[in-house]
Kinemage of the C-alpha trace (Angstrom):
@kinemage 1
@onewidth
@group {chain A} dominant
@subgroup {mainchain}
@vectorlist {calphas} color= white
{ca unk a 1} P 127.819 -16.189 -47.937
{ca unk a 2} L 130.010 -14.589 -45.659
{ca unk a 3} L 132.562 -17.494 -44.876
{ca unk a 4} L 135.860 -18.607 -47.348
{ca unk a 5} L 135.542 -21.970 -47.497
{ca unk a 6} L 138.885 -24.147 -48.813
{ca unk a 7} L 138.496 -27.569 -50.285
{ca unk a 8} L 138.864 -29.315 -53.522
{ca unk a 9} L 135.101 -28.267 -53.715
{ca unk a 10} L 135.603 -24.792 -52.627
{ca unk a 11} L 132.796 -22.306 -54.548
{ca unk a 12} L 130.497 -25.253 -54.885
{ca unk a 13} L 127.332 -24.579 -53.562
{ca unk a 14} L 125.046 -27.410 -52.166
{ca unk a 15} L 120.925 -27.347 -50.669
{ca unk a 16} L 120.422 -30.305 -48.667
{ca unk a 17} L 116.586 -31.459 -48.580
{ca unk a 18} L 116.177 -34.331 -46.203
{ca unk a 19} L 115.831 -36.357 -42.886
{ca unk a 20} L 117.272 -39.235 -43.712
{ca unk a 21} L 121.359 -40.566 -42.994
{ca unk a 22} L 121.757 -40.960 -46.351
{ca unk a 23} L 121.679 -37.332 -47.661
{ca unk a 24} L 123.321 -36.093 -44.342
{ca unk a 25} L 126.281 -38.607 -45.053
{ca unk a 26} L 126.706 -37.462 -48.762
{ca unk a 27} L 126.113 -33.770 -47.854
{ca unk a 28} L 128.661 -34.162 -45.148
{ca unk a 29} L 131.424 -35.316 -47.613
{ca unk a 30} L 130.546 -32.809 -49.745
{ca unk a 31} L 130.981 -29.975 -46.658
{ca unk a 32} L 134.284 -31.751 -45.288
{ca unk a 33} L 135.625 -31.487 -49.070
{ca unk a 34} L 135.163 -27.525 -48.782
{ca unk a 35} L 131.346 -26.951 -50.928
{ca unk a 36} L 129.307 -24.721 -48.718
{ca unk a 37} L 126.361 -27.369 -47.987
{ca unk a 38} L 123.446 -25.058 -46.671
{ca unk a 39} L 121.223 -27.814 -44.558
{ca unk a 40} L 117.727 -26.921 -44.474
{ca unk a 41} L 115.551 -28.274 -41.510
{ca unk a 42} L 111.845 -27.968 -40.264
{ca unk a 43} L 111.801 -25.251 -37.358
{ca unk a 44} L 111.400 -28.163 -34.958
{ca unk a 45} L 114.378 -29.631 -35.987
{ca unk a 46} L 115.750 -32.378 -38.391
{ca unk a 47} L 114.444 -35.833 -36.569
{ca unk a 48} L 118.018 -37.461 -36.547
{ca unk a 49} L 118.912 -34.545 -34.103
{ca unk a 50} L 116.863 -36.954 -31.516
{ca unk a 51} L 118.824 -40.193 -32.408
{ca unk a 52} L 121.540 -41.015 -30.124
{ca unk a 53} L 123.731 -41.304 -28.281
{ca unk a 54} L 124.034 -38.381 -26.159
{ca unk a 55} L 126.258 -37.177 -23.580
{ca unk a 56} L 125.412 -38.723 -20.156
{ca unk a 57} L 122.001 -40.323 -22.030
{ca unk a 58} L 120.191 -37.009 -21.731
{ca unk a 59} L 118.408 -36.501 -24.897
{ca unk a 60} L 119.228 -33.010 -26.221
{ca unk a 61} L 118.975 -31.548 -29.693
{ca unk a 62} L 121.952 -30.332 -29.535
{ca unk a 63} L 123.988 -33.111 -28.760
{ca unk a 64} L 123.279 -36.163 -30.831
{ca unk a 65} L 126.000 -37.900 -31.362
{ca unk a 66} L 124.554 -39.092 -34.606
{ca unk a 67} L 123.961 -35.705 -35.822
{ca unk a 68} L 127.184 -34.501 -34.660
{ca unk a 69} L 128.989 -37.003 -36.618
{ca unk a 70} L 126.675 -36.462 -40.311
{ca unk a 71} L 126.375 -32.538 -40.343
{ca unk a 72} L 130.042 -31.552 -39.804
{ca unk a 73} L 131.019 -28.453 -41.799
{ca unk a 74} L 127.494 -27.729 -42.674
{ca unk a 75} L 125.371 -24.269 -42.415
{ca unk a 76} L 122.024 -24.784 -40.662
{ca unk a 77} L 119.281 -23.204 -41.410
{ca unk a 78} L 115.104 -23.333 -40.614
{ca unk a 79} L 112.498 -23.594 -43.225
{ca unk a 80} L 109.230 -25.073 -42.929
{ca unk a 81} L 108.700 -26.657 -46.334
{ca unk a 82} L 104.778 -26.951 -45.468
{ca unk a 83} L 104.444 -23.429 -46.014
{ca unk a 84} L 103.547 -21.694 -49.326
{ca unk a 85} L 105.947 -18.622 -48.426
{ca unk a 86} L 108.661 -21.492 -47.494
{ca unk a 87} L 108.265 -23.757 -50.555
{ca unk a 88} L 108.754 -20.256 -52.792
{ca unk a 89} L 111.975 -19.557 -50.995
{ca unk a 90} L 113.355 -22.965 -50.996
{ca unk a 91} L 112.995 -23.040 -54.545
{ca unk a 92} L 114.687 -19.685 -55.119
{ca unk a 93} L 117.908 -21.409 -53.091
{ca unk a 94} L 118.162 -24.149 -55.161
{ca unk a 95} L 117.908 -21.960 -58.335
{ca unk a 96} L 120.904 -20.151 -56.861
{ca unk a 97} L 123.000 -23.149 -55.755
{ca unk a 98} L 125.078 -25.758 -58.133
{ca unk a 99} L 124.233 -28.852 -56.400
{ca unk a 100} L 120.755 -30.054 -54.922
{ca unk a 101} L 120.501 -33.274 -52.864
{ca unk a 102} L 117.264 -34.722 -51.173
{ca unk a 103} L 115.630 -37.645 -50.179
{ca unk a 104} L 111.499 -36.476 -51.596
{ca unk a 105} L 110.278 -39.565 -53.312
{ca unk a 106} L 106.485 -39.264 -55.191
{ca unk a 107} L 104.812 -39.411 -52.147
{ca unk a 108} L 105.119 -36.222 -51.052
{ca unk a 109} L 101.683 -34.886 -53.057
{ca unk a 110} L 101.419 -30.965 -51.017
{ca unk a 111} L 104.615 -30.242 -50.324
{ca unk a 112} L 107.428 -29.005 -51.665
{ca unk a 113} L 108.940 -30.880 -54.969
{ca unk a 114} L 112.552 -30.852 -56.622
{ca unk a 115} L 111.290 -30.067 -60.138
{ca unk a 116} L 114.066 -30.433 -62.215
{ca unk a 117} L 112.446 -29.437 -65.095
{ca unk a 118} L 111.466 -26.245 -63.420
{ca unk a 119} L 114.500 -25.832 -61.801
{ca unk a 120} L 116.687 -26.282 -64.531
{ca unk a 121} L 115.091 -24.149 -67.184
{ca unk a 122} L 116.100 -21.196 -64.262
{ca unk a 123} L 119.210 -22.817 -63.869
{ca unk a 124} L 120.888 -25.474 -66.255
{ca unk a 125} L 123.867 -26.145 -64.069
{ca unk a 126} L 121.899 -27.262 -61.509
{ca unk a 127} L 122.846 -31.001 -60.364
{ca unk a 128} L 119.434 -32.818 -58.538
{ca unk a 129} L 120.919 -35.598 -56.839
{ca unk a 130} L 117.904 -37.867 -55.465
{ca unk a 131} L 118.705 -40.814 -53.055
{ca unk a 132} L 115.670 -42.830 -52.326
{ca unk a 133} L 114.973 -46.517 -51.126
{ca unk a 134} L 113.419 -47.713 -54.250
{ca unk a 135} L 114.602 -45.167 -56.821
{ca unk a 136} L 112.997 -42.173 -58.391
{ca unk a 137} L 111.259 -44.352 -61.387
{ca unk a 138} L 109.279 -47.253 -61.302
{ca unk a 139} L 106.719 -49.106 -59.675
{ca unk a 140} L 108.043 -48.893 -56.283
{ca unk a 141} L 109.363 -45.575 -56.500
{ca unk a 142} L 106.528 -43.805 -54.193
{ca unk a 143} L 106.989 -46.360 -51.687
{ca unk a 144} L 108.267 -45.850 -48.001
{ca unk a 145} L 111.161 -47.003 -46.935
{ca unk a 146} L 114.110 -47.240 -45.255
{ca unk a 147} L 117.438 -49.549 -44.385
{ca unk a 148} L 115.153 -52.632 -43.695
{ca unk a 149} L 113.607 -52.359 -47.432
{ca unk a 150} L 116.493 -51.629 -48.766
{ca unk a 151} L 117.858 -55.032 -47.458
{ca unk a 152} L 114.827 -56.759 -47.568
{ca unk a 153} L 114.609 -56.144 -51.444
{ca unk a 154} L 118.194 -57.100 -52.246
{ca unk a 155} L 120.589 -58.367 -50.223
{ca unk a 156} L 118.412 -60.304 -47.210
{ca unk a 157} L 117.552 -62.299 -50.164
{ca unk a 158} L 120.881 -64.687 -49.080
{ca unk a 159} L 121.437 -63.394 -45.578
{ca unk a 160} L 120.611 -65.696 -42.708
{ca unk a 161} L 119.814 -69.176 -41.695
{ca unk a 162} L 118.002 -71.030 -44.090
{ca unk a 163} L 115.429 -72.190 -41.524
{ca unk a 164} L 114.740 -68.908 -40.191
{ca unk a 165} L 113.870 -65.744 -41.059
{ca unk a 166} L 116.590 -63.652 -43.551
{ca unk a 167} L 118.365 -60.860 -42.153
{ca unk a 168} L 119.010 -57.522 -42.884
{ca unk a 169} L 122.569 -55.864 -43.149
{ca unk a 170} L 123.207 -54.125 -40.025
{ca unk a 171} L 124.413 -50.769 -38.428
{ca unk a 172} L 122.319 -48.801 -41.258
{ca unk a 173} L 124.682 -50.005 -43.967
{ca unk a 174} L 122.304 -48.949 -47.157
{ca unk a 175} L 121.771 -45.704 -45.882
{ca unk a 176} L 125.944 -44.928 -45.599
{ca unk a 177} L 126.509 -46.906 -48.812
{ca unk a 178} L 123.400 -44.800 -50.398
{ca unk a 179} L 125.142 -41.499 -49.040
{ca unk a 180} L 128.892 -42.903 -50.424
{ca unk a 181} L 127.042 -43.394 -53.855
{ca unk a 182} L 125.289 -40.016 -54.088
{ca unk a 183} L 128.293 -38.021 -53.494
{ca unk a 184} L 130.515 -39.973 -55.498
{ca unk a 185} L 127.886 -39.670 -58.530
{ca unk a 186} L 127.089 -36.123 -57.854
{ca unk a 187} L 130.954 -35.584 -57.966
{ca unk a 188} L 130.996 -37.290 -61.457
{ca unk a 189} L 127.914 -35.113 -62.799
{ca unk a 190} L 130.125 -32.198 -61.175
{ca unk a 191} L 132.633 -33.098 -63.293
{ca unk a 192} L 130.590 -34.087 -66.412
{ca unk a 193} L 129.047 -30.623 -66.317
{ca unk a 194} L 132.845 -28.837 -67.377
{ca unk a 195} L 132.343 -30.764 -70.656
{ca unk a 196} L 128.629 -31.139 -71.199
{ca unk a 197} L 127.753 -27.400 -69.832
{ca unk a 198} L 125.302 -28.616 -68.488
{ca unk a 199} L 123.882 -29.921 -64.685
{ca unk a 200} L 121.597 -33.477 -64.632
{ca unk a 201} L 119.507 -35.330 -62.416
{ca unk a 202} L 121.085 -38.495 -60.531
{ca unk a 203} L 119.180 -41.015 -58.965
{ca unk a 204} L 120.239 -42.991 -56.131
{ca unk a 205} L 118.039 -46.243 -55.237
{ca unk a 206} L 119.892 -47.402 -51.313
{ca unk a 207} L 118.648 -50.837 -52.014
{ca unk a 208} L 120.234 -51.267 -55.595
{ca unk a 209} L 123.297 -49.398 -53.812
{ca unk a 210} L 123.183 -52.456 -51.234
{ca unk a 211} L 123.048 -55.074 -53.824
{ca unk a 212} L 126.253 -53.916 -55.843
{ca unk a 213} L 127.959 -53.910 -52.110
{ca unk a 214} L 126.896 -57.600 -50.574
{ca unk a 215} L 127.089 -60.756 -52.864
{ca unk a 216} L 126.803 -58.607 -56.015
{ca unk a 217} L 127.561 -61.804 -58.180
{ca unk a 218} L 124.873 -63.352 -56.653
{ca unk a 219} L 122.441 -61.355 -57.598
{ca unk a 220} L 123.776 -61.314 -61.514
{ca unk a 221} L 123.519 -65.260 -61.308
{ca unk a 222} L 119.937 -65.128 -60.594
{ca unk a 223} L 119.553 -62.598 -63.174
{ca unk a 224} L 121.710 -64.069 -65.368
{ca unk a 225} L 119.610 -67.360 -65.018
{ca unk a 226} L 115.966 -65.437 -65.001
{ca unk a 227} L 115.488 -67.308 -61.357
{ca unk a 228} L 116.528 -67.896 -57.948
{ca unk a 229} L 119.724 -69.978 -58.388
{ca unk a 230} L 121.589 -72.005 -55.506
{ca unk a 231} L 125.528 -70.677 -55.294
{ca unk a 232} L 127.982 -73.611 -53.023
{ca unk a 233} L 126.542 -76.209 -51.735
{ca unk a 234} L 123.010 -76.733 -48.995
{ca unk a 235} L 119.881 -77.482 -51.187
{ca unk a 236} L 117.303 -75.004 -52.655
{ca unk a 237} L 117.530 -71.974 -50.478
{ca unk a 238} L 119.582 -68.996 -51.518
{ca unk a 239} L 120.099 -68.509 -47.881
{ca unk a 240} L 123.194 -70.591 -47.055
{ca unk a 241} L 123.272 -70.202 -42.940
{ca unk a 242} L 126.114 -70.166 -41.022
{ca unk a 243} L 127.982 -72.897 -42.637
{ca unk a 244} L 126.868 -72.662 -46.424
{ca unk a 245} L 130.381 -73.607 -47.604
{ca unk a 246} L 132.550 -76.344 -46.799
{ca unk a 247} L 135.328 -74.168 -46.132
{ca unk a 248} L 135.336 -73.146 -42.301
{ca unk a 249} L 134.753 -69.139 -42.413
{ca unk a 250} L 133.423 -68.295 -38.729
{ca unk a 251} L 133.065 -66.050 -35.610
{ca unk a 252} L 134.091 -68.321 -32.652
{ca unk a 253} L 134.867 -67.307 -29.133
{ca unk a 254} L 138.455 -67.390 -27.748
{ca unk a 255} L 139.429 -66.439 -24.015
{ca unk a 256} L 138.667 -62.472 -23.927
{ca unk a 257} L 136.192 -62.112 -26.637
{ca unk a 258} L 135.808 -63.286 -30.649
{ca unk a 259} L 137.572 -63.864 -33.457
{ca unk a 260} L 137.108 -64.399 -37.239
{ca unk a 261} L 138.538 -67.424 -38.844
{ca unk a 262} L 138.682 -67.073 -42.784
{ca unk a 263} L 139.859 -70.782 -44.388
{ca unk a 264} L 140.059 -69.407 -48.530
{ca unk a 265} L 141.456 -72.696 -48.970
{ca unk a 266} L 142.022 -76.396 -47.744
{ca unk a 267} L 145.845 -75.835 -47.157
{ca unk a 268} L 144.716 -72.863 -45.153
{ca unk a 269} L 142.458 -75.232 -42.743
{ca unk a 270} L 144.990 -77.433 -42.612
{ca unk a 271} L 147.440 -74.896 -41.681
{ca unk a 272} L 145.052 -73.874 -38.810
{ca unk a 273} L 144.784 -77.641 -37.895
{ca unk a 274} L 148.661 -77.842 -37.366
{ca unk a 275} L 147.898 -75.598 -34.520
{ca unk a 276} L 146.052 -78.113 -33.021
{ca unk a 277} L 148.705 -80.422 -32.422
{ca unk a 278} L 147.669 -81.633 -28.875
{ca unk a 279} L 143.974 -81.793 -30.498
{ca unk a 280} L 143.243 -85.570 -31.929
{ca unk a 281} L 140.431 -84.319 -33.816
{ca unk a 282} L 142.363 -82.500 -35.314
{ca unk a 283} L 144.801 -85.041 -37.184
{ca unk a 284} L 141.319 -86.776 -38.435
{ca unk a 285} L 141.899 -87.010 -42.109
{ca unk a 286} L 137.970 -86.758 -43.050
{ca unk a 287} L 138.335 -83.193 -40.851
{ca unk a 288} L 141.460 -82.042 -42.509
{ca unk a 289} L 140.298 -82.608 -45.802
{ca unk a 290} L 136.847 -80.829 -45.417
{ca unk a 291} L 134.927 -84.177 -46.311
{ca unk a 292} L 131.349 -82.955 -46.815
{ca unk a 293} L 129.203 -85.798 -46.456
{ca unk a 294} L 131.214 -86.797 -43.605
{ca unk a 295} L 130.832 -83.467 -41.356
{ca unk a 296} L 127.019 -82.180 -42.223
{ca unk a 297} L 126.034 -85.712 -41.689
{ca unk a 298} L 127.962 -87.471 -39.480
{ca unk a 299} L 130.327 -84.828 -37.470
{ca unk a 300} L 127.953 -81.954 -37.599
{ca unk a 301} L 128.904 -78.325 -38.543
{ca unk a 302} L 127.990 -77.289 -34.408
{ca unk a 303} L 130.796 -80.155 -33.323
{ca unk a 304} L 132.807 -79.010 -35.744
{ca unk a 305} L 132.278 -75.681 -34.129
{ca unk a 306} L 132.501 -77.383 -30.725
{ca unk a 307} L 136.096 -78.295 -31.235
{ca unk a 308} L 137.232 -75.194 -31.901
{ca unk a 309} L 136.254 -73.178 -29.186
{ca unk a 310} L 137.375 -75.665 -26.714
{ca unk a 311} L 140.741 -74.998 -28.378
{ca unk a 312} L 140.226 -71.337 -28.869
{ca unk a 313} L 139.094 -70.518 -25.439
{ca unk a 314} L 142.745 -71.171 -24.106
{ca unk a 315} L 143.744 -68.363 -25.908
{ca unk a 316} L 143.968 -64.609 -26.072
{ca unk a 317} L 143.357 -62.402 -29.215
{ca unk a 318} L 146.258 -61.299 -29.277
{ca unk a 319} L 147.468 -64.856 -28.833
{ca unk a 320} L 145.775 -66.092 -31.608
{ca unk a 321} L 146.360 -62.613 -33.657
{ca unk a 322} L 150.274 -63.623 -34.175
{ca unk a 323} L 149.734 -67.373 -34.300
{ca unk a 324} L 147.778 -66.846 -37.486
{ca unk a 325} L 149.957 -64.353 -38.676
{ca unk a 326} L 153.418 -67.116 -38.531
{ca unk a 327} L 151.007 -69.280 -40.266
{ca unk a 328} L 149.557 -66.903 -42.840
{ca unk a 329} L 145.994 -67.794 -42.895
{ca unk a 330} L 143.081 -65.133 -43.250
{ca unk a 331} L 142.167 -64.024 -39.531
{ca unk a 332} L 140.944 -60.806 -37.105
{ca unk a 333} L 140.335 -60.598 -33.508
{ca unk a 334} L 136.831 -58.763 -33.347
{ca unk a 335} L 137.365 -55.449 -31.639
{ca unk a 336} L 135.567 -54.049 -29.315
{ca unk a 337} L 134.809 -49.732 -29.814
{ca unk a 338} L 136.937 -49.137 -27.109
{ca unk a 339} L 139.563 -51.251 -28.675
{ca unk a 340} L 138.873 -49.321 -32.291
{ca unk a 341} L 139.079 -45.970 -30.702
{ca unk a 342} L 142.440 -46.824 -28.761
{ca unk a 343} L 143.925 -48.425 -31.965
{ca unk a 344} L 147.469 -47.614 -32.529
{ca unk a 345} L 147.108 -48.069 -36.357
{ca unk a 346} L 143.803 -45.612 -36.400
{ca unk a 347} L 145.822 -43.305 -34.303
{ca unk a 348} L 148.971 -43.592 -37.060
{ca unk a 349} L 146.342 -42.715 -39.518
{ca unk a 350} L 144.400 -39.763 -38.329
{ca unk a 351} L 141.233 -41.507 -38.992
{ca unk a 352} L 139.473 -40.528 -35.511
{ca unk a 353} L 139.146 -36.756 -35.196
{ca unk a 354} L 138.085 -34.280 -32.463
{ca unk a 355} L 136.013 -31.445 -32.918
{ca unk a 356} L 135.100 -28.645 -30.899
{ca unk a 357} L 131.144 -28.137 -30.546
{ca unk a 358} L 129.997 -24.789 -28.901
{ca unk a 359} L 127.009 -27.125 -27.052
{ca unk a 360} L 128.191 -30.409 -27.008
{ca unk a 361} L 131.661 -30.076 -25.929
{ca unk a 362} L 134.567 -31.871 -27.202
{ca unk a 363} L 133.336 -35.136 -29.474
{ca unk a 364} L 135.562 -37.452 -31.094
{ca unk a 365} L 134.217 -39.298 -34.643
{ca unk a 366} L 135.838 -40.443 -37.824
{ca unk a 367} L 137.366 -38.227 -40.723
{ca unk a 368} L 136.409 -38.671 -44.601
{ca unk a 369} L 136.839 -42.509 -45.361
{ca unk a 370} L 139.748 -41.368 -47.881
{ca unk a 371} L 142.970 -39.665 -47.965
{ca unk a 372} L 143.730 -36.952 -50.439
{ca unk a 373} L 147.279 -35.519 -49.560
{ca unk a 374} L 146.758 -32.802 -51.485
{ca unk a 375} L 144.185 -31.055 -50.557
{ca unk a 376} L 143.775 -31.346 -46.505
{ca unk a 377} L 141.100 -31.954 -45.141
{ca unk a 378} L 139.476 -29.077 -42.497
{ca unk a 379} L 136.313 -29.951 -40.815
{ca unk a 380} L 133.654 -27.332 -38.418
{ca unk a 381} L 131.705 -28.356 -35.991
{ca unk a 382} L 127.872 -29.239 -36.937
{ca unk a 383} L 125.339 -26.524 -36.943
{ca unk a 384} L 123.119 -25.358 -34.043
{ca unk a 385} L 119.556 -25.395 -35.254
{ca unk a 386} L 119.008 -21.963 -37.381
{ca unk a 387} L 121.988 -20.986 -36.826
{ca unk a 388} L 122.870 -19.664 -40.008
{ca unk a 389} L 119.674 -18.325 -40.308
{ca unk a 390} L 121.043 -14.391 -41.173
{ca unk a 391} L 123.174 -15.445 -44.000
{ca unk a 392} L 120.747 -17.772 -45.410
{ca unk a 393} L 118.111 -15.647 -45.637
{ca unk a 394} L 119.513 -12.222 -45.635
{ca unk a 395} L 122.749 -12.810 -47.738
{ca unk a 396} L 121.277 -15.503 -50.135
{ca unk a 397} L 117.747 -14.457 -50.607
{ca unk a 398} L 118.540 -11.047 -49.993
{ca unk a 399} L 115.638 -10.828 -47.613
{ca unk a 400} L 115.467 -8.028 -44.530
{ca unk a 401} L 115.606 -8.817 -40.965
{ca unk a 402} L 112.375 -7.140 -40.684
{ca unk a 403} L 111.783 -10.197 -43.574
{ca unk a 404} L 113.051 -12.429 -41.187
{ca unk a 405} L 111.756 -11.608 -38.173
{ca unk a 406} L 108.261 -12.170 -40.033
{ca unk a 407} L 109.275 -15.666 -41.257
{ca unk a 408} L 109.799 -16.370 -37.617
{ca unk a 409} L 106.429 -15.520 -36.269
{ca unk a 410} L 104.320 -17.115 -39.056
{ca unk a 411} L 106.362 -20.088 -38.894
{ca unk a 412} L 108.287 -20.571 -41.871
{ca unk a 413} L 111.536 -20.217 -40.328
């Protein structure tokens, strides 16, 4: 469509249906690994282009941070999929690409459907990669949803204190892990379709994505065993709290922020108590040897927390980030995004990248999550909205610009 594109993926060519971050995170490692992704958004804009954050806090279309980041290396283009004309020429796209990927569950009765049966039948290579909440089949399947459901039906199930409410995973974690998934098993069908000759459908459920990710052997148990089941030690609740095992794994303050403690072992705790040496509590052999009954009844997990702030607090991260280190127990000061973004070791690795945006100026966000030496990786800016309007339209669909110019005052582009 006008533009050479280089990649591992190079000559692949991708429609992205969607408004959600997990088919702008898999489309965007498809784009960054060279497949022409062709983005298709409502005239008024895809709704992420309103989620922050934005330069100086101004909202602006233009400049989402968020959509910066998950539309890299992508062509934009307008289509109002509410529109008879529009539904007709999305369809013809897809028919003409290798790869669709969208997020249209069976609740979308009067609009425009991925039917793969239809779409196939036109086009048997075609790969229909559907990443949903809830999954594609089933009882749930036309259900709503987002992150929280995704969490709430899998892994909240042990998250949180056991006399509270559970919690979900945070920072959007399904939807990114949902996006990971897609691409890596629309890569896989990509693949499968050199010896099958053939494309296929792949469904993506975020929340089953989410279970394999957090406490996956968890959820087998209680499979496994038809029911709930309790894993470590603190009565009937799945939900173990802050201190569900008797091995000290926390996130304590120390003198210029947090850190993360990890005891794997009692001769790691008691490697961490040898720090201690000016600390009396700390020589207390019912302490050092993680006696159970004696610290959740008698000592108390929040004195036992108690203690070691009062120790931490005299101490720096980095402090604390080479003590642990002589000592070889499990530990990591909790950075800060300043302190991520000024990382020597991210720096070493080229993770953080700049990019160039014609509106947005200069933004700095992270590269593909892997390396592959071979074949470098070259990423372009995010699209403007419609801006690759001409060559969507014109060069794909082989429309006019008179064509064009009509799709543009009845709305469908």
């Amino acid at each position: 469509m006008g533009e050479v594109m280089t990649g591992p993926l190079a000559g692949v060519k991708v429609v992205e249906v969607g408004t959600t971050i997990a088919v702008s995170f898999c489309g965007k490692l498809l784009a960054d690994l060279g497949a022409t992704v062709i983005k298709i958004e409502h005239p008024e804009g895809d709704p992420i282009r309103w989620y922050g954050p934005f330069p100086d806090d101004i909202p602006d279309l233009e400049r989402s941070g968020l959509f910066l980041y998950l539309n890299t290396s992508k062509m934009g283009v307008t289509l109002n999929r509410e529109t008879a004309i529009g539904r007709s020429l999305l369809s013809r796209a897809v028919e003409e690409c290798d790869i669709l990927i969208h997020d249209i569950g069976l609740g979308s009765e009067g609009k425009w459907r991925p039917d793969y049966a239809l779409f196939s039948r036109k086009n048997p290579n075609l790969i229909s990669t559907s990443m949903t909440v809830f999954g594609s089949a089933g009882p749930h399947s036309g259900y709503k949803g987002n992150g929280l459901q995704a969490a709430a039906g899998s892994v909240a199930y042990h998250m949180g204190d056991p006399g509270r409410e559970p919690l979900g995973s945070p920072v959007r974690e399904a939807d990114y892990w949902g996006g990971l998934q897609g691409c890596a098993a629309t890569l896989v069908a990509l693949y499968a379709r050199r010896n099958i000759g053939r494309g296929q459908e792949v469904d993506i459920s975020s929340m089953e994505s989410l279970s394999t990710l957090v406490n996956a052997h968890r959820d087998l148990r209680a499979v496994k065993y038809g029911k709930a089941v309790t894993v470590g030690f603190g009565g009937d609740t799945p939900r173990q709290g802050y201190h569900g095992w008797i091995l000290p794994w926390v996130t304590l303050p120390c003198k210029d922020g947090y850190v993360v403690v990890m005891s794997s072992s009692v001769r790691h705790w008691q490697w961490y108590l040898d720090l201690m040496e000016d600390q009396e509590w700390a020589r207390d052999p019912r302490i050092r040897d993680l006696n159970r009954e004696y610290i959740e009844n008698e000592l108390g997990f929040d004195m036992l927390d108690t203690y070691q702030i009062n120790w931490l607090e005299k101490h720096t991260k980095k402090q604390l980030f080479d003590m642990f280190g002589r000592i070889r127990v499990p530990f990591q000061p909790v950075h800060k995004i300043d302190e991520v973004v000024n990382s020597d070791h991210m720096a070493h690795r080229e993770f953080l990248v700049n990019i160039s945006h014609p509106e947005a100026g200069e933004v700095r966000m992270p590269g593909l999550p892997f390396k592959l030496p071979a074949s470098p990786w070259v990423s372009s800016p995010s699209p403007r909205l419609g801006e690759h309007n001409d060559k969507f339209y014109c060069e794909l669909l082989n429309l006019t610009p008179e064509d064009l110019s009509s799709l543009y005052k009845t709305g469908v582009a």
